[in-house]
C-alpha positions in Angstrom: 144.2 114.4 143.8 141.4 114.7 141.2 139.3 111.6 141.3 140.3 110.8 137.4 143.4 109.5 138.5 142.6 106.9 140.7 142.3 103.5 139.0 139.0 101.2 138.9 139.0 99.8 141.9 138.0 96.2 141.0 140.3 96.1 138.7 143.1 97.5 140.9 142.7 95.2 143.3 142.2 92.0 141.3 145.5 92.5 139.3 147.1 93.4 142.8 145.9 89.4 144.7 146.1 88.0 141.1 148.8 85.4 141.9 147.8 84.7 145.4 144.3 84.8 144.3 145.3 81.8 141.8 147.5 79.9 144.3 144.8 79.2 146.4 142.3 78.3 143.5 145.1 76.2 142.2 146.8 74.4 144.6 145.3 74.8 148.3 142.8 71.8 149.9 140.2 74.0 148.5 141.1 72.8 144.7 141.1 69.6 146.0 137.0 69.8 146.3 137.1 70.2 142.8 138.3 67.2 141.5 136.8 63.7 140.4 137.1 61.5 143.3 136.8 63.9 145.9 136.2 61.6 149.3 134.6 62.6 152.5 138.6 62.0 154.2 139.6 65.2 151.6 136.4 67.4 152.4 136.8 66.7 156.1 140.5 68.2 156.2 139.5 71.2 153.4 136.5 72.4 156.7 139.5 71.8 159.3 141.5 74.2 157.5 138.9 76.5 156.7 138.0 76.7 160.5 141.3 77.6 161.1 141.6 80.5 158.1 138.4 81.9 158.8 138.4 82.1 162.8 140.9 85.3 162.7 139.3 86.8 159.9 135.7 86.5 161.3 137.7 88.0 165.2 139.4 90.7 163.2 136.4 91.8 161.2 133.7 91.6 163.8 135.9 94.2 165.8 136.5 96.4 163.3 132.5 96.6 162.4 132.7 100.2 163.1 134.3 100.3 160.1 131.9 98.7 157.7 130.6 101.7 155.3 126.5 102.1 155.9 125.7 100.5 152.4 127.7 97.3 153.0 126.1 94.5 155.1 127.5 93.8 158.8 130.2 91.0 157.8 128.5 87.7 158.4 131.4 84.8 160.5 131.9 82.3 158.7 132.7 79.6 161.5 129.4 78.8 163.0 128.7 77.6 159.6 131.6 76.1 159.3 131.4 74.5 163.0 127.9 73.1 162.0 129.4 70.9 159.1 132.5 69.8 161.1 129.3 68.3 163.9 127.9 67.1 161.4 131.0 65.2 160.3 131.5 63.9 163.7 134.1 66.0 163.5 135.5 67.1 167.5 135.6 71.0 167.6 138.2 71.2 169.8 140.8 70.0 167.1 141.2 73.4 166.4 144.4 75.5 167.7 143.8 79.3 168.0 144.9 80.7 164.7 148.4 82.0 164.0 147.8 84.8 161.7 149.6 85.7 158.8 152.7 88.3 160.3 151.1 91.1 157.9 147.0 90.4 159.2 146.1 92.8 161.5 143.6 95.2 162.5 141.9 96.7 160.3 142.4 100.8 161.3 140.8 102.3 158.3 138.1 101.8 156.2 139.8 101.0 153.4 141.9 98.4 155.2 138.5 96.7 156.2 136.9 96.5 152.5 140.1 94.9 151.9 139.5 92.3 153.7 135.9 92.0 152.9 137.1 91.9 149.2 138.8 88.6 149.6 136.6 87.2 151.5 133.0 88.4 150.2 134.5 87.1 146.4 135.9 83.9 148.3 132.0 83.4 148.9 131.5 83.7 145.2 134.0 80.9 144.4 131.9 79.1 147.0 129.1 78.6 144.2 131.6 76.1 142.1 132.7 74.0 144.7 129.6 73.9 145.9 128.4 72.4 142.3 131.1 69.8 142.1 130.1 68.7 146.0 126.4 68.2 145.1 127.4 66.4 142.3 130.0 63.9 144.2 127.8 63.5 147.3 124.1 64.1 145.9 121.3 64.8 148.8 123.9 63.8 151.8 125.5 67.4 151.0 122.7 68.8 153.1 123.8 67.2 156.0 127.4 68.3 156.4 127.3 71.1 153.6 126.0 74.4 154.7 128.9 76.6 155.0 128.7 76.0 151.0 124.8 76.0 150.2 123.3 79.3 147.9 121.9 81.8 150.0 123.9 80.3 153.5 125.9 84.3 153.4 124.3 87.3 152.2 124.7 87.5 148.2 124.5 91.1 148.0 127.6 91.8 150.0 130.1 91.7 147.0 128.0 94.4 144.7 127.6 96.5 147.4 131.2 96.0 148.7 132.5 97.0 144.8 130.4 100.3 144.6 131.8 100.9 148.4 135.7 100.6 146.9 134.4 102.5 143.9 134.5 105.4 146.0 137.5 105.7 147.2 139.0 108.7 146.3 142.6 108.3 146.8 145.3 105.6 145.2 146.6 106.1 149.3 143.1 104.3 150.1 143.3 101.9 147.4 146.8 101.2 148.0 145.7 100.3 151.6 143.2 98.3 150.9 145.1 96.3 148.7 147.5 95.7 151.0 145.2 94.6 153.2 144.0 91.9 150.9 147.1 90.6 150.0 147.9 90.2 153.4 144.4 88.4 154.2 145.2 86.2 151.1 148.7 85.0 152.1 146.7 84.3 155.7 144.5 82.3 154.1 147.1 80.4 151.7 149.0 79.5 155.0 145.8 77.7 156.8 144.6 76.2 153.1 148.1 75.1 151.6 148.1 71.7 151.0 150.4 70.3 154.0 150.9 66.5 153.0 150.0 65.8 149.3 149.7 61.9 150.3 146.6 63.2 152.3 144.7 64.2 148.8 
């Protein structure tokens, strides 16, 4: 198939997680951080939940390295970080059941199944920068003490353009196709750890 057919592949893939995509921004504990009178009760249940989403992820992705095209960085877990803040909070690690992954989460088996992955969660890290914002500005300097997973520079920045110009080169709408499957499916994983259980809890 001549490589003029296959669509952008940013583009492809953003209009393909769209409304999952805004779901979570929208209505998951993570949209909770954003409001005016976030408390410490609301940021401690958004890390539990984030422990949870990210622990299969980080399993998945750290056994399908292999996988990870030469010019991307080796995927960086995201629950030591996340472990650190939940210490931090006082908050007992072993809370935490093993995660139940979304039914359509699995292995990645090709490399464009792994960049979809990546994709959702190296742009997740770029919606990190907001919240992050909004949490400085609620809790001032005691952020540094139970904040890391959210500070600047706490994940390697120059994952996402490197992961774009990766997906860029896919030369197939079979690849692209994968790998948006793939991050629908890591999406609707995340949604299901994130969704707001109990609304009396926010």
């Amino acid at each position: 198939m001549p490589r003029a057919t296959v669509p952008q592949a940013h583009s492809f893939l953003r209009r393909a997680t769209r409304r999952l995509h805004h779901r979570i921004d929208q209505t998951s504990v993570l949209a909770a951080l954003t409001i005016q009178g976030v408390t410490l009760d609301i940021y401690r249940t958004a890390m539990q939940s984030l422990e949870r989403a990210y622990g299969e992820i980080d399993r998945l992705l750290l056994r399908g390295s292999d996988l990870c095209p030469a010019s991307v960085p080796l995927y960086t877990p995201r629950v030591p970080s996340i472990n650190r803040d939940l210490i931090a909070l006082k908050m007992p690690l072993d809370h935490c059941r093993p995660a139940q992954p979304h039914p359509q989460l699995m292995m990645p088996n090709t490399e464009a199944d792994y960049l979809g992955m990546r994709y959702v969660v190296e742009g997740a890290q770029l919606g990190n920068r907001l919240i992050y914002n909004h949490l400085r500005a609620t809790f001032g300097d005691q952020l540094r003490e139970f904040g890391s997973f959210w500070m600047p520079g706490s994940v390697l920045q120059s994952s996402w353009p490197s992961l774009l110009k990766s997906l860029a080169r896919m030369e197939s709408r079979e690849s692209l196709a994968a790998a948006a499957r793939t991050a629908r499916a890591t999406f609707r994983h995340m949604e299901q750890y994130l969704a707001v259980a109990e609304k009396k809890e926010l």
